[in-house]
N, CA, C and O atoms as a MOPAC input file, in Angstrom:
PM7 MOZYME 1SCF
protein

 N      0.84500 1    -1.17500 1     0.00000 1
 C      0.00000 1     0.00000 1     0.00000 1
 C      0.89000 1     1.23800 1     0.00000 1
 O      1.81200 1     1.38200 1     0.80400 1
 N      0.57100 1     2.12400 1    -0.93900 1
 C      1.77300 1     3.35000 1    -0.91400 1
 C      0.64600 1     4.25200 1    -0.21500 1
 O     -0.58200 1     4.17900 1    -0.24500 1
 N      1.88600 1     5.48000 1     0.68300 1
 C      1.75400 1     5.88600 1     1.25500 1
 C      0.49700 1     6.94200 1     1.08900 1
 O     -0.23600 1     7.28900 1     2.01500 1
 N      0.41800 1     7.29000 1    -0.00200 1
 C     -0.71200 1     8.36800 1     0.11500 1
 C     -2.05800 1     7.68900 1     0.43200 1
 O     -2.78100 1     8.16300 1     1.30800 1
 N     -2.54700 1     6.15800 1    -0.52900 1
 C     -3.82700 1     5.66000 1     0.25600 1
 C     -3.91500 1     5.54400 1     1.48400 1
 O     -4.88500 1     5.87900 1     2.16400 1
 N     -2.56100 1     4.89300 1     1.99300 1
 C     -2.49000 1     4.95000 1     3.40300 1
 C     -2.91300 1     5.70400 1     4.16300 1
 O     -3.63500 1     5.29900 1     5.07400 1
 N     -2.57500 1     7.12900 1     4.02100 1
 C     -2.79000 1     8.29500 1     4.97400 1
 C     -4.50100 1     8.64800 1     4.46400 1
 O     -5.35800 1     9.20200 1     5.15200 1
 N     -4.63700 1     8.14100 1     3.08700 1
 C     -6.44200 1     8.50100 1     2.99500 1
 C     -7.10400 1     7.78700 1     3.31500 1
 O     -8.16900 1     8.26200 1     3.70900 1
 N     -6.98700 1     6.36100 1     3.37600 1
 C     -7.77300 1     5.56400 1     4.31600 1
 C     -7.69000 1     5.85900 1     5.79400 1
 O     -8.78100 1     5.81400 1     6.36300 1
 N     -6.81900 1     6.10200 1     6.42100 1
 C     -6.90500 1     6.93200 1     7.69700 1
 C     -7.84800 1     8.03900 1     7.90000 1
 O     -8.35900 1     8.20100 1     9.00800 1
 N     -8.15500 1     8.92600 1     6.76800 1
 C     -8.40800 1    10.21100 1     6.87500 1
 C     -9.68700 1     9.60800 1     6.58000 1
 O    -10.49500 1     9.79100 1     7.49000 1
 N    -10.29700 1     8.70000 1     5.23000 1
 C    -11.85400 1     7.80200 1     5.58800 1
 C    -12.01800 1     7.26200 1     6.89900 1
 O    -12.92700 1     7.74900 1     7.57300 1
 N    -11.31200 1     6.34100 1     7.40300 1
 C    -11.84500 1     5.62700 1     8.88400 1
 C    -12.31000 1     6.75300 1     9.75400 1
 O    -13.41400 1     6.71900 1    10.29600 1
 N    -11.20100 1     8.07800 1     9.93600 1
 C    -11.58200 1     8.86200 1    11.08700 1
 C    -13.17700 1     9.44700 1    10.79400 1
 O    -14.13700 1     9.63100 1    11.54300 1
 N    -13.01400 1     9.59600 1     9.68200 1
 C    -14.48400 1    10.14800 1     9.23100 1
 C    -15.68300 1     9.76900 1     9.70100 1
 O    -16.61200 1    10.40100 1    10.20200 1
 N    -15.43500 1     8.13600 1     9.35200 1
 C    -16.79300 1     6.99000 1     9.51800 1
 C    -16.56300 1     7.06000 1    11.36100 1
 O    -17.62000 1     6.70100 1    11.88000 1
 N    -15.79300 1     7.31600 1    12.13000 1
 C    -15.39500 1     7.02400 1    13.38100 1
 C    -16.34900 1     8.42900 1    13.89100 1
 O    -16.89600 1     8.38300 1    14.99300 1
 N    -16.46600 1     9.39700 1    13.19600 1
 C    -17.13600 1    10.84000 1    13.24200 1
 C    -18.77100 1    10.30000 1    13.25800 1
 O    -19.63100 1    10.43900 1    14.12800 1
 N    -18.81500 1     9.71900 1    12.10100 1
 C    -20.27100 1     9.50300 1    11.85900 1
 C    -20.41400 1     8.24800 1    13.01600 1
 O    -21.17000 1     8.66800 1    13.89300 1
 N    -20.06700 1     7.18600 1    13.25700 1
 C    -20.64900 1     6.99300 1    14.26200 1
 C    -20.83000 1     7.56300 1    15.69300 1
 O    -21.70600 1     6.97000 1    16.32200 1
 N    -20.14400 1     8.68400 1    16.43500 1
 C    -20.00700 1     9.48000 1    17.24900 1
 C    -21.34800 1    10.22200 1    16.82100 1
 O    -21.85500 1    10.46900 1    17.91600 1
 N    -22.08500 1    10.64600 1    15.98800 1
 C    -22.58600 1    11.25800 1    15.26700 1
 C    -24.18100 1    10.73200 1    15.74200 1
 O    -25.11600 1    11.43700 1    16.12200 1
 N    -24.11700 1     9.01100 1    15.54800 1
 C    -25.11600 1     8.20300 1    15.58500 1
 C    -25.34000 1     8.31900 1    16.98700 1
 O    -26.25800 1     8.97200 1    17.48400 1
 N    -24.63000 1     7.78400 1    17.50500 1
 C    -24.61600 1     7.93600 1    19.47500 1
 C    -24.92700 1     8.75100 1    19.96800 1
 O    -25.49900 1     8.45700 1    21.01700 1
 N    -24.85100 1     9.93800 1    19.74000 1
 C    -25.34200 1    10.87300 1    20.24400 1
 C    -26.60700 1    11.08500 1    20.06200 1
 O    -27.20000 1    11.41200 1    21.09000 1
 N    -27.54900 1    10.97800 1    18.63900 1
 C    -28.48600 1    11.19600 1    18.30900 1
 C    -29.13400 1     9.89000 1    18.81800 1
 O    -30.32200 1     9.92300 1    18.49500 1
 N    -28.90700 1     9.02000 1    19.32600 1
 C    -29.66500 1     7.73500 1    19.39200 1
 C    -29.90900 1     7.37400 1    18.42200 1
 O    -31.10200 1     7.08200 1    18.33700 1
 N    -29.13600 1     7.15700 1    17.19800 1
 C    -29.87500 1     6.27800 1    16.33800 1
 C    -28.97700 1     4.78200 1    16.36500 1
 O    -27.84200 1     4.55400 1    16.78300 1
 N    -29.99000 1     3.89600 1    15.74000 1
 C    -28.80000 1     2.58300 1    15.67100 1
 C    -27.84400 1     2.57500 1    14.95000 1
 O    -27.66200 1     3.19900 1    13.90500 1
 N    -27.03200 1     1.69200 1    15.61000 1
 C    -25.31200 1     1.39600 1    15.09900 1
 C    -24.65500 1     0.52400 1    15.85400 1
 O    -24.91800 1     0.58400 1    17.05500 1
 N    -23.65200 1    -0.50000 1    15.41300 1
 C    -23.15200 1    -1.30600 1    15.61400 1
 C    -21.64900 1    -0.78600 1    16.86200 1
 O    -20.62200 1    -0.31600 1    16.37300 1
 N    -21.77500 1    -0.96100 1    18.29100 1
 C    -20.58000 1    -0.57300 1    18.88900 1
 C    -19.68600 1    -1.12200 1    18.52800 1
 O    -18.67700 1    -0.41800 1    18.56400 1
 N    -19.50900 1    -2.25100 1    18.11400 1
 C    -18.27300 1    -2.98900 1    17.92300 1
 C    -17.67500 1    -2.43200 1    16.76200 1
 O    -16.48400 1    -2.74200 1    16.73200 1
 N    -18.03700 1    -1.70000 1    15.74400 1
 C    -17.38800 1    -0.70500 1    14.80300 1
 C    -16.44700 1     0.11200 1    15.76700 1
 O    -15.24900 1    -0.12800 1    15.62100 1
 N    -16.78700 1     1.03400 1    16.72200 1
 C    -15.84800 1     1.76700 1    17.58800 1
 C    -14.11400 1     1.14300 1    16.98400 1
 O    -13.30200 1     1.40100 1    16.09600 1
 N    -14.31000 1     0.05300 1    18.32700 1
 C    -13.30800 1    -0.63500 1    18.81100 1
 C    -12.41000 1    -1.23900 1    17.12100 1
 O    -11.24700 1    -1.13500 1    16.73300 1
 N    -13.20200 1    -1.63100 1    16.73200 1
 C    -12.55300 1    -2.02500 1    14.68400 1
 C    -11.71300 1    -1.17700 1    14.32700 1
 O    -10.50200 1    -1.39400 1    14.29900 1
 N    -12.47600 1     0.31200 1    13.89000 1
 C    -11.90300 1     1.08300 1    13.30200 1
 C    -10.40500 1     1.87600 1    13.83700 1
 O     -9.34800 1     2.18200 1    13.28400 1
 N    -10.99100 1     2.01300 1    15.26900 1
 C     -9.87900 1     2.60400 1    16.16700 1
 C     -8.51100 1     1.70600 1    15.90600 1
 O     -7.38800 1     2.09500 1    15.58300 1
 N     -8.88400 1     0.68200 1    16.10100 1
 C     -7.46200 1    -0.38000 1    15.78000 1
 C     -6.97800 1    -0.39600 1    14.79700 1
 O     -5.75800 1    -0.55900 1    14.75900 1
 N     -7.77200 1    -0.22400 1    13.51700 1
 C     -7.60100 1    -0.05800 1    12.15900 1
 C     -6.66000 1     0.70300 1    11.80900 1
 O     -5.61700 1     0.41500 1    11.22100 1
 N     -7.23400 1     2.21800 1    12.37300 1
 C     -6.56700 1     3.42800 1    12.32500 1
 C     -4.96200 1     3.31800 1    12.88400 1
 O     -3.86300 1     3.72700 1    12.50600 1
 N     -5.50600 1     2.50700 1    14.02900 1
 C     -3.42300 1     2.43200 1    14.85300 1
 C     -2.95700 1     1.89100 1    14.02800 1
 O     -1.92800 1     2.46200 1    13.66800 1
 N     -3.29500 1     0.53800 1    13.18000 1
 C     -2.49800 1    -0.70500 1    12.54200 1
 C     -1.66000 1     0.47900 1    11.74000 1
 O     -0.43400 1     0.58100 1    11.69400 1
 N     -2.80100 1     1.48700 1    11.02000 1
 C     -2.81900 1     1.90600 1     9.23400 1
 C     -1.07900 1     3.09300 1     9.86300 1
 O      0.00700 1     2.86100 1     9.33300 1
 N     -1.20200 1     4.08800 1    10.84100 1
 C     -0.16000 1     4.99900 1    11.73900 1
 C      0.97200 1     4.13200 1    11.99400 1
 O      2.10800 1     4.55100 1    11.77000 1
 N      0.76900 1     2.94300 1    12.45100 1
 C      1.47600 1     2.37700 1    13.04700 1
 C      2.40000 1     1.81100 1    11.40000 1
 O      3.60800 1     2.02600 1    11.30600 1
 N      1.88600 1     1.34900 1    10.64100 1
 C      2.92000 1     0.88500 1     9.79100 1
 C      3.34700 1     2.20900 1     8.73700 1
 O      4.11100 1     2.06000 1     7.78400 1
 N      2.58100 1     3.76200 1     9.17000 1
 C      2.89400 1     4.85000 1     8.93900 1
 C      4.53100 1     5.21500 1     9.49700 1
 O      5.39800 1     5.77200 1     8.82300 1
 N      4.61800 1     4.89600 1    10.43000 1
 C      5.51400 1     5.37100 1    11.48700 1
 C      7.07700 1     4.39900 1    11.20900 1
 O      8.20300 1     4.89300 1    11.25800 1
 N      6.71700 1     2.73600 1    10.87800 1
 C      7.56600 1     2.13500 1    10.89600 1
 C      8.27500 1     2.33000 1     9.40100 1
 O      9.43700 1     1.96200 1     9.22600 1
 N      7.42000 1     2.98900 1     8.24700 1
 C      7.86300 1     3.39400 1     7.15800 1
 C      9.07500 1     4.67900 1     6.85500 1
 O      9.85200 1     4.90600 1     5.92800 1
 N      8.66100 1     5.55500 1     8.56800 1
 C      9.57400 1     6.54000 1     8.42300 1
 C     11.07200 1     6.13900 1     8.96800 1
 O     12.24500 1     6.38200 1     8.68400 1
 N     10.38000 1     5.43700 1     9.84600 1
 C     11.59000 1     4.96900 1    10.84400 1
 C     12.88700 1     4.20700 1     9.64600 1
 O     14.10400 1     4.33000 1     9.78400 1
 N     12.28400 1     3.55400 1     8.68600 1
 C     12.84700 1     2.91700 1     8.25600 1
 C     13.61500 1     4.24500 1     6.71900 1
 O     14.26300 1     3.82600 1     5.76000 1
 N     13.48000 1     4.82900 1     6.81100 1
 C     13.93200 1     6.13200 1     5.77800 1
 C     14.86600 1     7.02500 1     6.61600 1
 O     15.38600 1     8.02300 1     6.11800 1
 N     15.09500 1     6.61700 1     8.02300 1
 C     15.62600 1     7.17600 1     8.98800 1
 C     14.98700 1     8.95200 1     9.35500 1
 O     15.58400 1    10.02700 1     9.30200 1
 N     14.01300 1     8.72600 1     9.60300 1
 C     13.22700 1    10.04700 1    10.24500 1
 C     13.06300 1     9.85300 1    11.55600 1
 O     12.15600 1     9.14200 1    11.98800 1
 N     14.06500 1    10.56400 1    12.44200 1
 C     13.48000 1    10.62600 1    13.91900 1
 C     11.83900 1    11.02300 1    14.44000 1
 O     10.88200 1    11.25100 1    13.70000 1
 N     11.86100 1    11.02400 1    15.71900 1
 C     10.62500 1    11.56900 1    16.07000 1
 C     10.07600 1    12.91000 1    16.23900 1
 O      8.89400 1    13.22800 1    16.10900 1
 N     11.11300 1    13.70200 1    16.55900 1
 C     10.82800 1    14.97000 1    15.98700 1
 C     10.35700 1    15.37000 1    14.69700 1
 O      9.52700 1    16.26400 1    14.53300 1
 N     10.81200 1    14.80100 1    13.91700 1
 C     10.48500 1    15.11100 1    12.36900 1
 C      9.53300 1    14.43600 1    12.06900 1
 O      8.88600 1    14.94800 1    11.15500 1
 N      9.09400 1    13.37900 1    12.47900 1
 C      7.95700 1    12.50400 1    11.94000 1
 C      6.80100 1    13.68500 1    12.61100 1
 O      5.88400 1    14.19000 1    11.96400 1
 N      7.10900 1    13.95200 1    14.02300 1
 C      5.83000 1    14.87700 1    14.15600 1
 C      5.63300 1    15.66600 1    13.78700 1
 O      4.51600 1    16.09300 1    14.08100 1
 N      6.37800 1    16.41800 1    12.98000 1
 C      6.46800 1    17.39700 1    12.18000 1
 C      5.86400 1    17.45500 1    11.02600 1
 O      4.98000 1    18.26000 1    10.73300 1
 N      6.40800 1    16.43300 1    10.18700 1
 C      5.49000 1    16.03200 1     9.07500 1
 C      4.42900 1    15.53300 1     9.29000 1
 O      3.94500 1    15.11000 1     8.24000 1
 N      3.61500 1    15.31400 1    10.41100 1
 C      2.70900 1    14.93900 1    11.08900 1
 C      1.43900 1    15.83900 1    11.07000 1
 O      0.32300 1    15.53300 1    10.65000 1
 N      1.83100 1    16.95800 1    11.59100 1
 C      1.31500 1    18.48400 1    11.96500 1
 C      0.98500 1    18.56200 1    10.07500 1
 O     -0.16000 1    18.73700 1     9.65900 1
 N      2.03800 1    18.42100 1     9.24700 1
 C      1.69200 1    19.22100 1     7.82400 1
 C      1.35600 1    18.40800 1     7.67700 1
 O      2.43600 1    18.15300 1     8.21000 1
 N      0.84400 1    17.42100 1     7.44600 1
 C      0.00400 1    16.24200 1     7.13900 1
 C     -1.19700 1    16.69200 1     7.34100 1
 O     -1.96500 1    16.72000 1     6.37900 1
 N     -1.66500 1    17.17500 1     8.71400 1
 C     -3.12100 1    17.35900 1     9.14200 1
 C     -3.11800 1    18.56900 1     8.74300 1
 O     -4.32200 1    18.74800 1     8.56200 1
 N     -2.68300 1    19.39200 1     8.51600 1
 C     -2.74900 1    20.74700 1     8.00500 1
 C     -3.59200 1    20.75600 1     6.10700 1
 O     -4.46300 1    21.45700 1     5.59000 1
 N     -2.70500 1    19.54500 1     5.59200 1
 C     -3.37300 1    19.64000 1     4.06400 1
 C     -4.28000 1    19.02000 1     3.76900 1
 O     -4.73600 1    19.01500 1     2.62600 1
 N     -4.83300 1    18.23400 1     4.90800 1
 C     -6.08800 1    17.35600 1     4.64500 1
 C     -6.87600 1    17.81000 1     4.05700 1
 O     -6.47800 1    18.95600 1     4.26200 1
 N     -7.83800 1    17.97100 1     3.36500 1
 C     -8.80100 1    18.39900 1     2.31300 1
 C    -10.28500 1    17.39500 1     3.33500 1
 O    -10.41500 1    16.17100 1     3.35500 1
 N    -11.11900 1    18.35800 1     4.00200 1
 C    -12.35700 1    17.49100 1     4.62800 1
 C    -13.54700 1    17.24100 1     3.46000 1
 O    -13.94700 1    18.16200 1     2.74800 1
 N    -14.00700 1    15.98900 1     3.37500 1
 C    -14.77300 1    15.12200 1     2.79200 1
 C    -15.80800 1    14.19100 1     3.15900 1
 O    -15.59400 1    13.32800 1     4.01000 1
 N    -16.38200 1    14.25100 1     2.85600 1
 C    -17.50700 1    13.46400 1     3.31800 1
 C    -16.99900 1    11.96100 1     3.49400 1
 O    -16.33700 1    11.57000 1     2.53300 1
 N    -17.14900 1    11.17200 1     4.38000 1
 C    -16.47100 1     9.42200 1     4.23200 1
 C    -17.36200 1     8.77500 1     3.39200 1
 O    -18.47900 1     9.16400 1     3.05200 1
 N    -16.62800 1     7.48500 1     3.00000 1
 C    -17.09000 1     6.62500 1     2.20200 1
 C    -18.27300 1     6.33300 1     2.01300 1
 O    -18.88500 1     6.63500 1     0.98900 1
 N    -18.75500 1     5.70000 1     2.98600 1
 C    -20.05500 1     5.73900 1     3.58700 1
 C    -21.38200 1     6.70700 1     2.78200 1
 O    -22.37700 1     6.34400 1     2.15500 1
 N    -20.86100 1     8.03300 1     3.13300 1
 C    -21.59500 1     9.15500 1     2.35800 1
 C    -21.95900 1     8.88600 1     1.51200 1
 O    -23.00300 1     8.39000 1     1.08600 1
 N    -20.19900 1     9.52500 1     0.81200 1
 C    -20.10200 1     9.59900 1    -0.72400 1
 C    -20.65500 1     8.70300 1    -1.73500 1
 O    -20.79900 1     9.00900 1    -2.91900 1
 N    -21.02000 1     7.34200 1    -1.09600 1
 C    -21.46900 1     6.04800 1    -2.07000 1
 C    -23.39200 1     6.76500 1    -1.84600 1
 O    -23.99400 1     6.96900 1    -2.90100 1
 N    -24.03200 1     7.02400 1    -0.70600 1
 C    -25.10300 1     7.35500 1    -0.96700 1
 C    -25.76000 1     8.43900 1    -1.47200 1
 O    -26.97500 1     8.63300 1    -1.44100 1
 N    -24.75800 1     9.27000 1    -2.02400 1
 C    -24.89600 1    10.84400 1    -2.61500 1
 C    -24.79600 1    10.45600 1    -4.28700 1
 O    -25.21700 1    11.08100 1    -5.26100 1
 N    -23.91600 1     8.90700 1    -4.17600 1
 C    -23.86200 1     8.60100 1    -5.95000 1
 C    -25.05800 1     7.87400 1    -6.24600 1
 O    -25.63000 1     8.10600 1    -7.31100 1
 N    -25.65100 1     6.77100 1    -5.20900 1
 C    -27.23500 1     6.37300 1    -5.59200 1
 C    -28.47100 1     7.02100 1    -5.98100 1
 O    -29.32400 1     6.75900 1    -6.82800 1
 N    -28.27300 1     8.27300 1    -4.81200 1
 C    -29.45100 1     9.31000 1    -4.81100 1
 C    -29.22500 1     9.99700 1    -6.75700 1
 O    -29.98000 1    10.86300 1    -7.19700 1

């Protein structure tokens, strides 16, 4: 998986992780065990984020760095989820 899906499937999960926060609050139904999925998902997806830098030799200072501009250029989007029911409608 190269790095840019990587960091956009991250940037989808957190999304869908939004919309269910979203559901809970409003009381509507939803599956809890999504929570706990995605959250792990998200570490696995960072986590082999992190071991990619490590391995290019980027300390931790700098990884957080590029970290910060990372979340800085995100472009916000509707998640997957959405976007597939905005193409049915």
């Amino acid at each position: 998986m190269e790095t840019e899906s990587l960091e956009q499937e991250v940037v989808d999960l957190k999304g869908e992780l939004f919309l269910l926060r979203l559901k809970r609050s409003a009381r509507q139904e939803f599956k809890s065990s999504e929570f706990g999925r995605m959250r792990k998902r998200v570490a696995r997806l960072l986590t082999v984020r992190r071991e990619r830098e490590i391995e290019q030799g980027i300390n931790k200072r700098n990884s957080r760095k590029l970290d910060r501009k990372w979340k800085l250029g995100i472009v916000v989007g509707p998640p997957p989820s959405l976007r597939e029911k905005k193409e049915e409608d």
